[in-house]
PQR file with spaces between the fields and no chain letter, atoms N, CA, C, O and H, PARSE charges and radii, in Angstrom:
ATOM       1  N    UNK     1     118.097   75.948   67.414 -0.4000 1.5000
ATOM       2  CA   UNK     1     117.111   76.908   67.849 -0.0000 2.0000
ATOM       3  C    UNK     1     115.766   76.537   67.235  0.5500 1.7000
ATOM       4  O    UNK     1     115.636   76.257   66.043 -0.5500 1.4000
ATOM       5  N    UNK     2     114.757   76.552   68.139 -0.4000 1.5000
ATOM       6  CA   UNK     2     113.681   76.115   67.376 -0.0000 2.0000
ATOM       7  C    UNK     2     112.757   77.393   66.763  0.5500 1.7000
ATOM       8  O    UNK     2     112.813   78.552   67.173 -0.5500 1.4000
ATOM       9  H    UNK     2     114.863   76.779   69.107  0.4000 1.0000
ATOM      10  N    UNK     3     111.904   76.894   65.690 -0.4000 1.5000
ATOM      11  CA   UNK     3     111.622   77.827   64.999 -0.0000 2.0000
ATOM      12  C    UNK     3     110.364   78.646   65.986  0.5500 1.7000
ATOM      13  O    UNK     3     109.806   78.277   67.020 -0.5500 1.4000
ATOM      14  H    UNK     3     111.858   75.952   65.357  0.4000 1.0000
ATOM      15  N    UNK     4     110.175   80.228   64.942 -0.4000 1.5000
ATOM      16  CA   UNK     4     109.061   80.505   65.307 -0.0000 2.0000
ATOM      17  C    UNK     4     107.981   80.416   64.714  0.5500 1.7000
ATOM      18  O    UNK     4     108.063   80.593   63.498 -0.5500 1.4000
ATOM      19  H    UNK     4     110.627   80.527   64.102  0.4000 1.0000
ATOM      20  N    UNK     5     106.357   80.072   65.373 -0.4000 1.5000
ATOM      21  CA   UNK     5     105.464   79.905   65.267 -0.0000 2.0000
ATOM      22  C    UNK     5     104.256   81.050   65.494  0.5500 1.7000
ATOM      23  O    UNK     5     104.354   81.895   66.384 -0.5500 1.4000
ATOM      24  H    UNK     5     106.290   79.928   66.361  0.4000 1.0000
ATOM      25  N    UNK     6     103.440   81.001   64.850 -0.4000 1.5000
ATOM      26  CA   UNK     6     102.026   81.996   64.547 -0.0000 2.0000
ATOM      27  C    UNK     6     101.764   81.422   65.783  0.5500 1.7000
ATOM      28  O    UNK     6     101.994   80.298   66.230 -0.5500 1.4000
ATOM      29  H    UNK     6     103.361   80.315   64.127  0.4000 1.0000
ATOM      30  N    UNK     7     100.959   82.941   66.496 -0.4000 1.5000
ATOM      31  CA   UNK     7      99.801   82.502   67.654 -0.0000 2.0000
ATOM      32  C    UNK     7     100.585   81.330   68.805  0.5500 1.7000
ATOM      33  O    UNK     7      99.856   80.533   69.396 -0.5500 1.4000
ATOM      34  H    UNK     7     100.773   83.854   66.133  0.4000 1.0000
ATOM      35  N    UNK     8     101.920   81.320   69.016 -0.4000 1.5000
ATOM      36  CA   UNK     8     102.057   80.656   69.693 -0.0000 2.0000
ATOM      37  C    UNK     8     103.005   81.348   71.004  0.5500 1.7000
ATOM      38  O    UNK     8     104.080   81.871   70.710 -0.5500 1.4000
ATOM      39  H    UNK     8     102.512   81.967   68.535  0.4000 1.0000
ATOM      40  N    UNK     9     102.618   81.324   72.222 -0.4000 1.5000
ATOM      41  CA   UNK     9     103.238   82.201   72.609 -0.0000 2.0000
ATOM      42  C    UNK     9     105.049   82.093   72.744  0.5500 1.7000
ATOM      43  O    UNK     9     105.675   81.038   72.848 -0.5500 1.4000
ATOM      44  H    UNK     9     101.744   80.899   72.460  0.4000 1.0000
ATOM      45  N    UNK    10     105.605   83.408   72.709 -0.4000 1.5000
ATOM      46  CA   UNK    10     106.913   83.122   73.130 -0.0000 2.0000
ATOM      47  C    UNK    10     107.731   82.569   74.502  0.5500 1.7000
ATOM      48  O    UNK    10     107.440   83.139   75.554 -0.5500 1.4000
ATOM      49  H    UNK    10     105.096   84.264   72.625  0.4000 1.0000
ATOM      50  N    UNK    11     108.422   81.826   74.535 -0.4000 1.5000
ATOM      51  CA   UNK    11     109.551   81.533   75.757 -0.0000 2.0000
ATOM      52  C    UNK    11     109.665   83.364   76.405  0.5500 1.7000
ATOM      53  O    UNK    11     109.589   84.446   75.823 -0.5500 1.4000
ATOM      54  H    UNK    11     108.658   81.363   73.681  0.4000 1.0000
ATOM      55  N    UNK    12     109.892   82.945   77.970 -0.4000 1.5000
ATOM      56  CA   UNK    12     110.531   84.186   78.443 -0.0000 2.0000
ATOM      57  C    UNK    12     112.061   83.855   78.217  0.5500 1.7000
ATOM      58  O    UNK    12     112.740   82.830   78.152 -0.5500 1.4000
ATOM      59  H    UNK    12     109.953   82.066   78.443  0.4000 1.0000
ATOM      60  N    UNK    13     112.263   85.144   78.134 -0.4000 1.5000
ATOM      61  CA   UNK    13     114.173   85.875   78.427 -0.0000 2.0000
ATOM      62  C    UNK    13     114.337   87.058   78.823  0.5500 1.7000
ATOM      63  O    UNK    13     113.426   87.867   79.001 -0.5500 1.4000
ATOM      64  H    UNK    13     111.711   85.976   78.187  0.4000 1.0000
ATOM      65  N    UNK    14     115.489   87.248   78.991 -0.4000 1.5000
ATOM      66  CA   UNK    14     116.026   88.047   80.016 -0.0000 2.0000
ATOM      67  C    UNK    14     117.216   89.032   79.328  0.5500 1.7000
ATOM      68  O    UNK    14     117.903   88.065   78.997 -0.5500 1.4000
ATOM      69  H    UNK    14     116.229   86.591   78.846  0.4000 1.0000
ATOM      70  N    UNK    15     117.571   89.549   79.113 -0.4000 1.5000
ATOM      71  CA   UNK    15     118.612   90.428   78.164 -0.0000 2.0000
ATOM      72  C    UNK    15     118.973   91.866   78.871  0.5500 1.7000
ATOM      73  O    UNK    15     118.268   92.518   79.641 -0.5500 1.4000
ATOM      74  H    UNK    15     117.013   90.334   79.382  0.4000 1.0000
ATOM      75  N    UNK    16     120.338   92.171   78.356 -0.4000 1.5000
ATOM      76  CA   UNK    16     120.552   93.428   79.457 -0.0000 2.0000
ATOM      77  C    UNK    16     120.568   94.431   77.710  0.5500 1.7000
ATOM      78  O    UNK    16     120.901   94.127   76.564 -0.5500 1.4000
ATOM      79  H    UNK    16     120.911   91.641   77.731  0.4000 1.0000
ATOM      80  N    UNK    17     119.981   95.760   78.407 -0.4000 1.5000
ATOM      81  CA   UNK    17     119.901   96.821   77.610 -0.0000 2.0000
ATOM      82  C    UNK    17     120.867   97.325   77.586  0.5500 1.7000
ATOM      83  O    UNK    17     121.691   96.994   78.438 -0.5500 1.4000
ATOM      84  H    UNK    17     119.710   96.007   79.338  0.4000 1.0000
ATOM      85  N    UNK    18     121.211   98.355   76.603 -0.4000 1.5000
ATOM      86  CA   UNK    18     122.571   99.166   76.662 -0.0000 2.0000
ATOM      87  C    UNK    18     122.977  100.001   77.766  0.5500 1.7000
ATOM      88  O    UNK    18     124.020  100.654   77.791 -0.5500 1.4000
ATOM      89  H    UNK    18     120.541   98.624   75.911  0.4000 1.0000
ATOM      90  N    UNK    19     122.076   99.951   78.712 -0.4000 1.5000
ATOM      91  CA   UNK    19     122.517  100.693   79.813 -0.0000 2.0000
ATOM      92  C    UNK    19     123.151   99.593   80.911  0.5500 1.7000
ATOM      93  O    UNK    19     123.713  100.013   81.922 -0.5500 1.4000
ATOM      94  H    UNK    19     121.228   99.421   78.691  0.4000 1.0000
ATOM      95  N    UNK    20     123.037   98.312   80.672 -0.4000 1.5000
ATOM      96  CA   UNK    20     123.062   96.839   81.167 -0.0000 2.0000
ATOM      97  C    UNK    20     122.232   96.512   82.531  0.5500 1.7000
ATOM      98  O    UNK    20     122.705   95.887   83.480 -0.5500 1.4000
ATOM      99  H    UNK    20     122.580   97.971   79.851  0.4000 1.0000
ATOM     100  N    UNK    21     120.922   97.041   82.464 -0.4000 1.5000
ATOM     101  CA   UNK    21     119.990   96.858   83.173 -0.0000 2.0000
ATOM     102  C    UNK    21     119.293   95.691   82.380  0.5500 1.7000
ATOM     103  O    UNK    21     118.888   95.847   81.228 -0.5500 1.4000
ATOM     104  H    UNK    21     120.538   97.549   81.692  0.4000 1.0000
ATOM     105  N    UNK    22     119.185   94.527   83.069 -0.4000 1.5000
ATOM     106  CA   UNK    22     118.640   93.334   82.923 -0.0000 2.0000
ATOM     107  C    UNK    22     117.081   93.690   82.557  0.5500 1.7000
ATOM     108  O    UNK    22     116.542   94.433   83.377 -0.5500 1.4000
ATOM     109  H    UNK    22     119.515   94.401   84.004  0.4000 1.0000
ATOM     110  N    UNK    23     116.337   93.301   81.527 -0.4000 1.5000
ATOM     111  CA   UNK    23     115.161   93.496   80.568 -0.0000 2.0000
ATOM     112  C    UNK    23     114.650   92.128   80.446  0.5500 1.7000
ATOM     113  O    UNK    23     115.354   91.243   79.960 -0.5500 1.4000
ATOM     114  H    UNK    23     116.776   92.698   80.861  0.4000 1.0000
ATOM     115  N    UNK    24     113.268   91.880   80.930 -0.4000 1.5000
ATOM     116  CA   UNK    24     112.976   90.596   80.351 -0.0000 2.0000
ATOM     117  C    UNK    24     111.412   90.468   79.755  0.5500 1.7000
ATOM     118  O    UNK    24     110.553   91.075   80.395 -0.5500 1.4000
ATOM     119  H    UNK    24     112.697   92.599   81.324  0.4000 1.0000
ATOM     120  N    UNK    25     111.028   89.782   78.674 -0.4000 1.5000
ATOM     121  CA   UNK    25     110.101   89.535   78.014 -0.0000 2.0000
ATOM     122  C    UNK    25     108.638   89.936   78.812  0.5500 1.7000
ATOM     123  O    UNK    25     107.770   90.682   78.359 -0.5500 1.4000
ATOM     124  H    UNK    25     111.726   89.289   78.155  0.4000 1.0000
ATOM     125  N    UNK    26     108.621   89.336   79.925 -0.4000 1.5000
ATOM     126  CA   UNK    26     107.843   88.844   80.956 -0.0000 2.0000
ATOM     127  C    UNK    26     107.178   90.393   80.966  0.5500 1.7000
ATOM     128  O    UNK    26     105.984   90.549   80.709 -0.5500 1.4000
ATOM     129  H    UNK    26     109.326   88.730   80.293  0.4000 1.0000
ATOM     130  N    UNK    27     107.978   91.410   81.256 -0.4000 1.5000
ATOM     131  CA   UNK    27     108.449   92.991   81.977 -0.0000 2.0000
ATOM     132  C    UNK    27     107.233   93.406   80.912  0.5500 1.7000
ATOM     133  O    UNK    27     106.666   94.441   81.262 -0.5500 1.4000
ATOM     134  H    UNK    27     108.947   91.283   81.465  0.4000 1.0000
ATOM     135  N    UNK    28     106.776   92.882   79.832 -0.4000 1.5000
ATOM     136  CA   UNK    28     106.037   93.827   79.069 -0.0000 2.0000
ATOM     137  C    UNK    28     104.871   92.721   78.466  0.5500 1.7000
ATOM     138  O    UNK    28     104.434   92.789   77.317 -0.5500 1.4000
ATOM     139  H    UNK    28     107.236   92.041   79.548  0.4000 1.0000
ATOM     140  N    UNK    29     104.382   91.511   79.645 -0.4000 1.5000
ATOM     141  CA   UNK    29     103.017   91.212   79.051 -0.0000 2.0000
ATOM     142  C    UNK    29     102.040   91.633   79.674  0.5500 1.7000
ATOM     143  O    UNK    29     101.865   91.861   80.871 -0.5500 1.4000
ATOM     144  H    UNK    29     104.737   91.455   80.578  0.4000 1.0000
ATOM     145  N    UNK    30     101.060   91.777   78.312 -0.4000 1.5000
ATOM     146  CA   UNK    30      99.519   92.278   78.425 -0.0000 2.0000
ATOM     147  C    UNK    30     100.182   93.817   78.019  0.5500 1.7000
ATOM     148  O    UNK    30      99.850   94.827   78.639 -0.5500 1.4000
ATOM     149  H    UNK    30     101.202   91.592   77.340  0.4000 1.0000
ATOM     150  N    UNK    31     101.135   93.841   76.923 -0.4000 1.5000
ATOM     151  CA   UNK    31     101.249   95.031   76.346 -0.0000 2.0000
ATOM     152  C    UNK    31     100.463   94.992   75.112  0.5500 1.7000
ATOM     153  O    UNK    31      99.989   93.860   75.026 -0.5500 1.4000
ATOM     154  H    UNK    31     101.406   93.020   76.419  0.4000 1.0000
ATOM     155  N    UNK    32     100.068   95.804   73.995 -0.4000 1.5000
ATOM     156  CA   UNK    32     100.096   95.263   72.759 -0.0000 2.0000
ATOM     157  C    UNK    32     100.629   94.470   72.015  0.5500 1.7000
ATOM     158  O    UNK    32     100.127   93.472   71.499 -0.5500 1.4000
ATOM     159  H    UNK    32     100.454   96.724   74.065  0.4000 1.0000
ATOM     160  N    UNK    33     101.818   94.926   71.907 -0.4000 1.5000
ATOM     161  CA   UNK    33     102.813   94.854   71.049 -0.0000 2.0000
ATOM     162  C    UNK    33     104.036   94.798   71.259  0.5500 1.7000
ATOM     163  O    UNK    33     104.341   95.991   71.222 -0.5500 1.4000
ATOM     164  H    UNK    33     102.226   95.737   72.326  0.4000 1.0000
ATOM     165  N    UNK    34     104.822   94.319   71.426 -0.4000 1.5000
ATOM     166  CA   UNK    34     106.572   93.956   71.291 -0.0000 2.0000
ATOM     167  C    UNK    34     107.677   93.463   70.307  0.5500 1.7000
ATOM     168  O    UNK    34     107.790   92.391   69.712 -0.5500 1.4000
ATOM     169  H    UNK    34     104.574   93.351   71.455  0.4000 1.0000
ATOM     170  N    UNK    35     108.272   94.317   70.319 -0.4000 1.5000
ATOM     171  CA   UNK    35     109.296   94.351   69.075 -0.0000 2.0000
ATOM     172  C    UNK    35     110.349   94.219   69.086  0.5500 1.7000
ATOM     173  O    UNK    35     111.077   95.187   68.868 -0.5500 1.4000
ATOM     174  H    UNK    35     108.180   95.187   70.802  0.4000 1.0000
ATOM     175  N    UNK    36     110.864   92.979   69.343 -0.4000 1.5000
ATOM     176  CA   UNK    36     112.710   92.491   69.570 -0.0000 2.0000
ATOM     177  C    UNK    36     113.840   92.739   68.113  0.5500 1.7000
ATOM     178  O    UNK    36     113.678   92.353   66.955 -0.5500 1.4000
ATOM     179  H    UNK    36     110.272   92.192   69.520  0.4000 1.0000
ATOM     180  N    UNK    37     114.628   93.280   68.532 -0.4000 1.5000
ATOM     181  CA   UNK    37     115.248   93.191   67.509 -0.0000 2.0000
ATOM     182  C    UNK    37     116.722   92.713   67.916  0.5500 1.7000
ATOM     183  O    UNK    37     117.021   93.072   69.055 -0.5500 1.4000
ATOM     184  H    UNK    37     114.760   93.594   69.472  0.4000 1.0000
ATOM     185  N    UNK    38     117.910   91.837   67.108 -0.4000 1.5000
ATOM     186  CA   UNK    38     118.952   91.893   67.509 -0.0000 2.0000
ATOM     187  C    UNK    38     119.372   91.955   66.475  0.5500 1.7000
ATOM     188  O    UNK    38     119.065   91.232   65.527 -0.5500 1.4000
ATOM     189  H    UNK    38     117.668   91.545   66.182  0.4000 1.0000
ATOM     190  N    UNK    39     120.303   93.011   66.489 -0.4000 1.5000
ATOM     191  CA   UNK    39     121.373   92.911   65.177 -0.0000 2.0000
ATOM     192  C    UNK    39     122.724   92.696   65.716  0.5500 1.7000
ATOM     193  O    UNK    39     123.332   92.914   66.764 -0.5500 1.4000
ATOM     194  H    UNK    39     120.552   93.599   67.259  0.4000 1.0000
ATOM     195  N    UNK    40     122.985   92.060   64.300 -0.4000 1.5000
ATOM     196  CA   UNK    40     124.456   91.091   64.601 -0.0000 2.0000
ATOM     197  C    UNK    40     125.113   92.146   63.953  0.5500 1.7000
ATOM     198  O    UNK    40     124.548   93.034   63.314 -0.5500 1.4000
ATOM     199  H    UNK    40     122.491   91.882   63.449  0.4000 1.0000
ATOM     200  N    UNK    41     126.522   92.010   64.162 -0.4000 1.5000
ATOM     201  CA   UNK    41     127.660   92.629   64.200 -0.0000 2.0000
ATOM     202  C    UNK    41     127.528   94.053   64.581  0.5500 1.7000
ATOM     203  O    UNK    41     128.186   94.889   63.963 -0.5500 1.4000
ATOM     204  H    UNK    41     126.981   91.289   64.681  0.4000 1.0000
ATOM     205  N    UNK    42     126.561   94.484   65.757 -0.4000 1.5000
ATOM     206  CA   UNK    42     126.470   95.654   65.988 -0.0000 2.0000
ATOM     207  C    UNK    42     127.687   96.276   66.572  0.5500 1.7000
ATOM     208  O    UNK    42     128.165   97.358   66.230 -0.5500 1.4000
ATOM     209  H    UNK    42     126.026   93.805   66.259  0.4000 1.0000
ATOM     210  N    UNK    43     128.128   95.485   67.475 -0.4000 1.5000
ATOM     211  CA   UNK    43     129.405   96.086   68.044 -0.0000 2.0000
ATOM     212  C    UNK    43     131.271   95.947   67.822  0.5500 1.7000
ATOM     213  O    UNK    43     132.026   96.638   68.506 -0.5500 1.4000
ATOM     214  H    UNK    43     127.740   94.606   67.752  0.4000 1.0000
């Protein structure tokens, strides 16, 4: 996995929410702010 970088923009993806409606990066530019989180062993 390559690392992350300052000021550089992110790759798009695509991820399904807990409701498993498909969510993707893309869906929220020219927002402020975005805040991914994944936690492991959630389930």
């Amino acid at each position: 996995m390559a690392r992350v970088e300052l000021n550089v923009q992110a790759p798009d993806f695509t991820l399904d929410d807990f409701n498993g409606k498909s969510v993707s990066l893309s869906d929220y530019k020219n927002k402020k702010n975005v805040m991914v989180v994944f936690n492991r062993g959630f389930f």
